[in-house]
DRENTORMI-526026 format. One record per residue (C-alpha): residue number from 1; residue in three letters; chain; x, y, z. Coordinates in Angstrom, 2 decimals, m for minus. Layout:
BEGIN
 num residu chaine      px      py      pz
 NUM    ALA      A       X       Y       Z
...
***
This chain:
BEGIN
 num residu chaine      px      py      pz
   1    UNK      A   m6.16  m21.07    3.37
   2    UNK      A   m4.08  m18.17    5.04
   3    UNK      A   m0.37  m18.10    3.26
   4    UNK      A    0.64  m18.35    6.86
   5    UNK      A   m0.82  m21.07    8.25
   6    UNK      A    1.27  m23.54    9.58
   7    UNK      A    3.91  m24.91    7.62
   8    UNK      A    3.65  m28.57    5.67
   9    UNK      A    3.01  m31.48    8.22
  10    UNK      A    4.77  m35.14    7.86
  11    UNK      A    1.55  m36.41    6.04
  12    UNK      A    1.38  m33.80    3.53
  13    UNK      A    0.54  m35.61    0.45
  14    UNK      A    3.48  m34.60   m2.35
  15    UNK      A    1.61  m33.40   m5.41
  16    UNK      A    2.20  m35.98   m8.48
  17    UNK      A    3.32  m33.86  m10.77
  18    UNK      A    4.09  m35.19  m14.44
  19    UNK      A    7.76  m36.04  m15.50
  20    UNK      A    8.11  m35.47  m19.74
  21    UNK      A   10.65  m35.97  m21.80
  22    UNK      A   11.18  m33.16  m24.19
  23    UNK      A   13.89  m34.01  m26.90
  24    UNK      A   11.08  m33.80  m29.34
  25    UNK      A    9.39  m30.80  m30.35
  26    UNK      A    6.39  m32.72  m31.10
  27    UNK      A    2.28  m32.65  m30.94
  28    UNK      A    2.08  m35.50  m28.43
  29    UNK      A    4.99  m33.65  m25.93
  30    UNK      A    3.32  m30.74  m26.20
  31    UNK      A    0.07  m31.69  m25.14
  32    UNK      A    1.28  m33.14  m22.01
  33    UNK      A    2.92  m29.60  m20.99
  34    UNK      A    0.05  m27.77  m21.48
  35    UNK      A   m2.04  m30.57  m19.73
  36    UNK      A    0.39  m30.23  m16.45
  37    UNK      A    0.41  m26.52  m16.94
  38    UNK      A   m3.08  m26.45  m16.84
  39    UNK      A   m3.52  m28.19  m14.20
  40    UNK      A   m0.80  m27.83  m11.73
  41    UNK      A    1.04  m25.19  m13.32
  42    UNK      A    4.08  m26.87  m12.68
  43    UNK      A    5.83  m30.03  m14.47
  44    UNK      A    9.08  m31.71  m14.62
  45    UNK      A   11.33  m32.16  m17.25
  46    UNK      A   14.02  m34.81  m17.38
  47    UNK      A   17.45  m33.38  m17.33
  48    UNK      A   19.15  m35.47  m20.00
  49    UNK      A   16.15  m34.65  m22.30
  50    UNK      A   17.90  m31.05  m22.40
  51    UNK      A   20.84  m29.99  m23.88
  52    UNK      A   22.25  m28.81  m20.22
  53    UNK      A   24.45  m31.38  m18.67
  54    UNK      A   24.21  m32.80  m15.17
  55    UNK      A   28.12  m31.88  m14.67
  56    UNK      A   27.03  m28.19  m15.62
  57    UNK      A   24.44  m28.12  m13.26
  58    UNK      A   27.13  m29.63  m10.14
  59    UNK      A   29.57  m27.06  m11.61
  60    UNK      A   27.17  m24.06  m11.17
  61    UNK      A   26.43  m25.50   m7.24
  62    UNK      A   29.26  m25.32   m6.12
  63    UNK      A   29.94  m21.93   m7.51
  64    UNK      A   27.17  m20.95   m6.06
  65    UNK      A   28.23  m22.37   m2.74
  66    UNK      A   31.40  m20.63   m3.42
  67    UNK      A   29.73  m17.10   m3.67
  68    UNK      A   27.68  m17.83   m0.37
  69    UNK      A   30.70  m18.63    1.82
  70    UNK      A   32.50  m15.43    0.61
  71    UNK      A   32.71  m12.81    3.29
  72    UNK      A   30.03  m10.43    3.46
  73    UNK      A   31.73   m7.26    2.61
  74    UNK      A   32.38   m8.84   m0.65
  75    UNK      A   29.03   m9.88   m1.53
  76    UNK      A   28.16   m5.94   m0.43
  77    UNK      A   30.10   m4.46   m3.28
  78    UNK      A   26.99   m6.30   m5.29
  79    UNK      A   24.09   m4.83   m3.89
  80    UNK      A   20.81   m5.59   m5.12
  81    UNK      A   19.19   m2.83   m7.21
  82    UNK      A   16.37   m1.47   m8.84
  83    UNK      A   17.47   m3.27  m11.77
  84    UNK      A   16.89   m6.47  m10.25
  85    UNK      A   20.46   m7.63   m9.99
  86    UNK      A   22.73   m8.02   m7.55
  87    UNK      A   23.16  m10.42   m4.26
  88    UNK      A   20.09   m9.59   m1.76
  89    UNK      A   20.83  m10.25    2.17
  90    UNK      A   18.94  m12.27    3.95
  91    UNK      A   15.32  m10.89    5.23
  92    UNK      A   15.48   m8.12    2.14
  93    UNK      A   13.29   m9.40    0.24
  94    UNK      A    9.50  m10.19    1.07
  95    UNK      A    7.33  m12.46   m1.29
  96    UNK      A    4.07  m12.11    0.85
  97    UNK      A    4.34   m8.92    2.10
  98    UNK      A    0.30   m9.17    3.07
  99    UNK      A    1.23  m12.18    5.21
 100    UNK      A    4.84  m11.58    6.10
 101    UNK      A    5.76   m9.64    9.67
 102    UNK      A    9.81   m9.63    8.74
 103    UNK      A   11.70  m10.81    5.03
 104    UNK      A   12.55  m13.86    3.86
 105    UNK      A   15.31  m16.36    5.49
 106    UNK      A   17.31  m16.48    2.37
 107    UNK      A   20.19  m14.67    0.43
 108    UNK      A   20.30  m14.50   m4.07
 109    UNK      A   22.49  m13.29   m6.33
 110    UNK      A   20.80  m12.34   m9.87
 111    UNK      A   22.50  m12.47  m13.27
 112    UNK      A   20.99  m10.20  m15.83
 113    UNK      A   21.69  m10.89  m19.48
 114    UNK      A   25.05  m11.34  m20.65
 115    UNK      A   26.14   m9.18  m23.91
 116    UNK      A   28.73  m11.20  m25.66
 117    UNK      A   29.32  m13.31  m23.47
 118    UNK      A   29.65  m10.43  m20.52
 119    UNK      A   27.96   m9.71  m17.31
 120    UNK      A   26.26   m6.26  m17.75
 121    UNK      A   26.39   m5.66  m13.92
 122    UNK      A   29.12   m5.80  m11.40
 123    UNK      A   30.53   m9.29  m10.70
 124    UNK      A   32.23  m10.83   m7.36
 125    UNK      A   35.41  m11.60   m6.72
 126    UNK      A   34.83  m15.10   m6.40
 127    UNK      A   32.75  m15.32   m9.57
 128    UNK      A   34.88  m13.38  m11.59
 129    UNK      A   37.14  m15.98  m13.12
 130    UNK      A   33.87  m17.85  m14.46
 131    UNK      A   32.08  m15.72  m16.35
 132    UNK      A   32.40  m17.67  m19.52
 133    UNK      A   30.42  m20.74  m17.37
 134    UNK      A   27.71  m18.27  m16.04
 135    UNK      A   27.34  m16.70  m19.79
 136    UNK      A   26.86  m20.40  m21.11
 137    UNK      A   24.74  m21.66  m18.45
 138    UNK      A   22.60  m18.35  m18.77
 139    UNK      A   22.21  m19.18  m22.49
 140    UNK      A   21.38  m22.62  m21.97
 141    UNK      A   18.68  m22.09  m19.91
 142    UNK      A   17.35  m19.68  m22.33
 143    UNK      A   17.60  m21.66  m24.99
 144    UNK      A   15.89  m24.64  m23.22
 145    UNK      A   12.36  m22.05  m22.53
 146    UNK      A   12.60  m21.08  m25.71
 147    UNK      A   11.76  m24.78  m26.80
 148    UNK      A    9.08  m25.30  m23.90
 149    UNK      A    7.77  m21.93  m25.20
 150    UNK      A    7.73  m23.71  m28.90
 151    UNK      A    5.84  m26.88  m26.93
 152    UNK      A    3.14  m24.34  m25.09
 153    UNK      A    2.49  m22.67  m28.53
 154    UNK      A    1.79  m25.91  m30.18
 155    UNK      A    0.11  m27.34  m27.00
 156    UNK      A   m2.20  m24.05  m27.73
 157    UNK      A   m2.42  m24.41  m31.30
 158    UNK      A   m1.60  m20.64  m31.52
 159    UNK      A   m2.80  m19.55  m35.07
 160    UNK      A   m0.71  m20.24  m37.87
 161    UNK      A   m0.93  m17.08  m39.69
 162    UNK      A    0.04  m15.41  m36.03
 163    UNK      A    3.23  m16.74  m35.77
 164    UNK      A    2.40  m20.40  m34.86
 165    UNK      A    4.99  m22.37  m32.35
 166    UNK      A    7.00  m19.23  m32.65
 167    UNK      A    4.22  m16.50  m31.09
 168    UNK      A    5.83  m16.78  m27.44
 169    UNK      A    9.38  m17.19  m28.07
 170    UNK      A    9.61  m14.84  m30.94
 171    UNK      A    8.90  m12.68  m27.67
 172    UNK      A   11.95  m13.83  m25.81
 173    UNK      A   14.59  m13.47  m28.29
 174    UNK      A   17.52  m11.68  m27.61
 175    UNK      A   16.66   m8.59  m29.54
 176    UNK      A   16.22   m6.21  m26.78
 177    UNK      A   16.36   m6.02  m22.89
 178    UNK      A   14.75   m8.26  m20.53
 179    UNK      A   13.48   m8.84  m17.18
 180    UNK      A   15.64  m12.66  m17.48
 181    UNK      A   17.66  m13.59  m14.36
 182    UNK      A   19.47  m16.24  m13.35
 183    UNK      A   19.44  m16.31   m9.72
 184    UNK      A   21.44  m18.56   m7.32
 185    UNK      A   19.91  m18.94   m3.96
 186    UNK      A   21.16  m20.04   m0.51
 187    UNK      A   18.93  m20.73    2.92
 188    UNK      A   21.09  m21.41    5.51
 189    UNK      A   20.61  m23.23    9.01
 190    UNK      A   18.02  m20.93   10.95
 191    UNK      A   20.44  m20.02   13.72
 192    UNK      A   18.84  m19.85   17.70
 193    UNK      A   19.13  m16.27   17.25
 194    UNK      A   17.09  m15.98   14.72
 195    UNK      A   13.86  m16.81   16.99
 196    UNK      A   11.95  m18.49   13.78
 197    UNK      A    8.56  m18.79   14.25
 198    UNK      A    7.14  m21.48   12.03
 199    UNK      A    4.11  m20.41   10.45
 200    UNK      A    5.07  m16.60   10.83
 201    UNK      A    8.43  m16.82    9.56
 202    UNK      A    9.09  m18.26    6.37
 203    UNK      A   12.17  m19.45    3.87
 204    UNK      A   10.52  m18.20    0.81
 205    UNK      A    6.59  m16.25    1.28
 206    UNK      A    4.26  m17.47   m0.71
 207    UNK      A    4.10  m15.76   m4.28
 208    UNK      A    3.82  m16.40   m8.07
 209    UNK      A    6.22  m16.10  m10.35
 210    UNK      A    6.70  m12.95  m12.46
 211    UNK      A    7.56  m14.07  m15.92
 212    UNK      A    6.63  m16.52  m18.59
 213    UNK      A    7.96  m19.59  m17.21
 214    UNK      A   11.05  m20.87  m14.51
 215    UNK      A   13.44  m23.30  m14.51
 216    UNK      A   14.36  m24.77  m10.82
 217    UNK      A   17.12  m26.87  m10.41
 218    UNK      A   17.68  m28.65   m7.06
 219    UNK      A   19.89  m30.73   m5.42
 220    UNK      A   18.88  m33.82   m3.72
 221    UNK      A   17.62  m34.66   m0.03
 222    UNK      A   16.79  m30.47   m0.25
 223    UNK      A   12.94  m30.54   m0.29
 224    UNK      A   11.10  m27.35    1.41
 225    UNK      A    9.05  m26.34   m2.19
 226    UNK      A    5.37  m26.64   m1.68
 227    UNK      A    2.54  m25.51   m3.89
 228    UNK      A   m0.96  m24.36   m3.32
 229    UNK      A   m3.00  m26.51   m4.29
 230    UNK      A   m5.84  m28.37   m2.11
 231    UNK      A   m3.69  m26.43    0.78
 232    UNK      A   m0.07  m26.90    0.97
 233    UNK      A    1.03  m29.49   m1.14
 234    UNK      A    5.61  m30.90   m0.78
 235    UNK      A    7.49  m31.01   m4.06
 236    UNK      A    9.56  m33.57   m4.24
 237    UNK      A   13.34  m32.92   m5.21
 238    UNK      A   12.72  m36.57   m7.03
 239    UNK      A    9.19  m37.77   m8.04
 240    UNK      A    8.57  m41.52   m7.10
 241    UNK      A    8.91  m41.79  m11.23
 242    UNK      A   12.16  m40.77  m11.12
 243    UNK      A   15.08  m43.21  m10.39
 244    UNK      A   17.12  m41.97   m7.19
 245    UNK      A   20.41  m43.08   m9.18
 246    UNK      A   19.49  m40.14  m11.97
 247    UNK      A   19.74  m36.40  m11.98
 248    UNK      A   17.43  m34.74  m10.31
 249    UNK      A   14.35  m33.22  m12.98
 250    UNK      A   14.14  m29.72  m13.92
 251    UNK      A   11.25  m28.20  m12.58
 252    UNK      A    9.70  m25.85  m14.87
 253    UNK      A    6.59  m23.31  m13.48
 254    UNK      A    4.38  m21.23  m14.84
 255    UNK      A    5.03  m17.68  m14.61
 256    UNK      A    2.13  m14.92  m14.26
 257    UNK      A    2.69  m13.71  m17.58
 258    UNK      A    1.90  m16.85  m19.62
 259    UNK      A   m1.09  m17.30  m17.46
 260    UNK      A   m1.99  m13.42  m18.00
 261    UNK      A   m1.42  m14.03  m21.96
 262    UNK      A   m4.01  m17.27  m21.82
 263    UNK      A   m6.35  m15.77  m20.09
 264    UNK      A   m5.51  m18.15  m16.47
 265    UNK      A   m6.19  m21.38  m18.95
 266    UNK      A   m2.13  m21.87  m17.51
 267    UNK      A   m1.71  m21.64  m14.10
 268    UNK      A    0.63  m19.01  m12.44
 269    UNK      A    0.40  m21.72   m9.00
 270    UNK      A    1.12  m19.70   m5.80
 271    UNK      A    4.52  m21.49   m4.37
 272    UNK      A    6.75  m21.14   m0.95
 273    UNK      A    9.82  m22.27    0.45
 274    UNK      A    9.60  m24.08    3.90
 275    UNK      A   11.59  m26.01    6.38
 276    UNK      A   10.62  m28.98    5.96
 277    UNK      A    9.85  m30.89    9.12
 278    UNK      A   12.22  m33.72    8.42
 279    UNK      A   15.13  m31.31    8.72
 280    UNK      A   14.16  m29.03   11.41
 281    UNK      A   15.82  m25.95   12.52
 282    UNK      A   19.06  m27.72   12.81
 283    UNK      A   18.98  m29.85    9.63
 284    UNK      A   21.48  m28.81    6.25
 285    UNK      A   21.74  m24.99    4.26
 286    UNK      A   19.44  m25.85    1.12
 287    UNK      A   20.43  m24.55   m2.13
 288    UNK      A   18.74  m24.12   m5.80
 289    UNK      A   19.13  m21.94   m8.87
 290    UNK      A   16.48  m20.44  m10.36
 291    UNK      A   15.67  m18.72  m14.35
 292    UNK      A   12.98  m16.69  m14.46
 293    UNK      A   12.44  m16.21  m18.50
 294    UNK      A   10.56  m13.04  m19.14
 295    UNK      A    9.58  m11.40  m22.62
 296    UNK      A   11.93   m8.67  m24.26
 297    UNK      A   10.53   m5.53  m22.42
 298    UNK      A    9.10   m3.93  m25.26
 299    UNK      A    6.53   m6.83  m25.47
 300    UNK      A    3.27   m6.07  m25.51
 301    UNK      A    1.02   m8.18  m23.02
 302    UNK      A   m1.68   m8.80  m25.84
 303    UNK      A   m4.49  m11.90  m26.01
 304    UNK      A   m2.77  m15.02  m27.36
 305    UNK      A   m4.45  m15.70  m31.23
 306    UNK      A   m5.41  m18.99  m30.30
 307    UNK      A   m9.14  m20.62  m31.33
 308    UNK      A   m8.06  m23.21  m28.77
 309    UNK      A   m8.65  m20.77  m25.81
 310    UNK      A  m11.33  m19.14  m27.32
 311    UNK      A  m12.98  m21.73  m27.61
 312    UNK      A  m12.83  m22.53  m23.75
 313    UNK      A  m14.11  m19.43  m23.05
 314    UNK      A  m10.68  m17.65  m21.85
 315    UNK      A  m11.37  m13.95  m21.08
 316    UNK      A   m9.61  m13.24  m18.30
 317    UNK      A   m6.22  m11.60  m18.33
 318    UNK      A   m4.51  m10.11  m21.48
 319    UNK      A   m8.13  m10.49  m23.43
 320    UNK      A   m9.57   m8.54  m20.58
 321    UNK      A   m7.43   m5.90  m20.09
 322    UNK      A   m7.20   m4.76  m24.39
 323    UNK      A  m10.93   m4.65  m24.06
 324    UNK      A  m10.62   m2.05  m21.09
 325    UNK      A   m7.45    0.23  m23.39
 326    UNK      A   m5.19   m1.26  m20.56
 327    UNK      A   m2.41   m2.88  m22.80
 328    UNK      A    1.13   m2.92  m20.91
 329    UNK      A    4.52   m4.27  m21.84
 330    UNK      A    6.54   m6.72  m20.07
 331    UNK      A    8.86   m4.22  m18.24
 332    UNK      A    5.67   m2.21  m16.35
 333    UNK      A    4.55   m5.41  m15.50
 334    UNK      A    7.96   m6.57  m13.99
 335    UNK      A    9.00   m2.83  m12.15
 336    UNK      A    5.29   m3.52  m10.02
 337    UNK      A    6.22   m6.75   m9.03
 338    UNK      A    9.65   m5.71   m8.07
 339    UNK      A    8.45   m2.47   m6.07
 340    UNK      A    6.25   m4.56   m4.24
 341    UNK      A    8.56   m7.61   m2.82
 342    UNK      A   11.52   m5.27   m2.13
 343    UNK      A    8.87   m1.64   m0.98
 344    UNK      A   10.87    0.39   m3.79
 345    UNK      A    8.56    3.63   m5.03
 346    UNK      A    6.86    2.83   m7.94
***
């Protein structure tokens, strides 16, 4: 199916992807992630199995909402740049540049890494005042993929003598650099004058992720995420599992470079944002927030030491490309990715 086919339809069937509690760093827990990675490449994880606090997440909303509503020649002084950070207008960036005839209908501002407990890029005026709450969100959401990059080890039964539960996230310590951003996001109303064309125009193109895994938070009654998978598949803000009277889940993806390390056995799922036809043109802005966990950028994109994918025949990817002498880190990988959705030279 085309990536610009229509968008989702009323009967869409939402995809029934697993909710899993993951307080434990245990065998059982982290068989069920790599079971929902595997096959959907997406899963949920219940919010007050974290250590990140439904009050943080409300807090971080409505500074986000703050930052949105701030006049545009502020958010200017913030610029996107080639360093991936920065607030990004809406239409500037393109997901499925193949598919797409004009940008995205959506604005982001990325945070890089904060160096004790400091933005390394220019902040706005409205944010300025809470940097200490973006620095400990940032680091919470690190600290929670580090422990679902514990789980995917296990889940894998990496090799011991490799490094064990520790082979991916002794990759995304805080040693070095990294391609890690928080990014807040904002899709307004479609205005009249914007002539959207559903099916041509699109909230988010259709795309993978670029790093190991992603953390989506959402607010509820905001759907427009679908996956591909049997065609266009809704994402539910809240699975039927999931009590309406609790937080909404954590949504947590697979990025293309844990699906390049296993050789595809965990799925980088292709993903969009749409309008979902219960809102319509005229319906609320939607709002999310987004960490994209990559490797330290000196990381080297090597086959995972695992007898578990070897054993299913997992040659794809990573394993592929050391056979062929084409071993790169994380940060090539990233800069392609990023010269592609925003047409920077390489």
């Amino acid at each position: 199916m085309s990536t610009t086919e229509s968008e989702s339809t009323a009967t869409a069937a939402q995809v029934d992807i697993p909710v899993i509690n993951v307080s434990r760093i245990d065998t059982d827990t982290a068989d069920r992630l790599v079971d929902a990675a595997a096959r959907f490449g997406f899963v949920f994880v219940e919010l007050e199995s974290t250590d990140i606090g439904y009050n943080t997440v409300q807090h971080m909303f409505e500074l986000s909402k703050e930052f949105f509503t701030s006049p545009r020649a502020e958010k200017e002084k913030c610029a996107i740049s080639e360093n991936n950070k920065g607030w990004s207008s809406m239409l500037s960036e393109t997901l499925d540049p193949e598919n797409q005839t004009r940008g995205d209908f959506k604005e982001a501002f990325n945070f890089g890494e904060f160096k004790d407990g400091h933005a390394q890029q220019p902040l706005p005026d409205s944010l300025t005042n809470d940097e200490p709450a973006l620095n400990d969100f940032f680091t919470s959401c690190h600290n929670l993929c580090v422990r679902l990059l514990q789980l995917f080890a296990m889940g894998l039964q990496i090799d011991e003598d490799a490094g064990g539960k520790d082979w991916f996230s002794s990759r995304h310590d805080l040693s070095g650099p990294s391609g890690s951003i928080l990014r807040l996001l904002h899709y307004p109303i479609i205005p009249a004058s914007a002539n959207y064309i559903p099916g041509k125009d699109i909230r988010a193109g259709a795309h993978s992720d670029y790093g190991s895994i992603t953390l989506l938070f959402q607010r509820p009654g905001q759907e427009g995420l679908e996956i591909l998978s049997k065609g266009w598949q809704p994402v539910p803000v809240h699975p039927e599992t999931v009590d309406t009277s609790r937080p909404p889940p954590i949504l947590v993806n697979i990025g293309d470079l844990l699906s390049y390390w296993t050789g595809g056995y965990l799925k980088s799922t292709v993903h969009r944002v749409v309008v979902p036809p219960s809102a319509g043109l005229t319906g609320e802005d939607r709002y999310s927030m987004a960490f994209f966990c990559h490797p330290v950028d000196t990381a080297l994109l090597v086959p995972v030491p695992s007898t578990f994918l070897q054993e299913r025949g997992k040659k794809r990817g990573a394993m592929e490309a050391e056979a062929q002498g084409k071993v790169i880190t994380a940060a090539e990988h990233l800069k392609g990715r990023l010269a592609a959705t925003y047409g920077w030279k390489k």
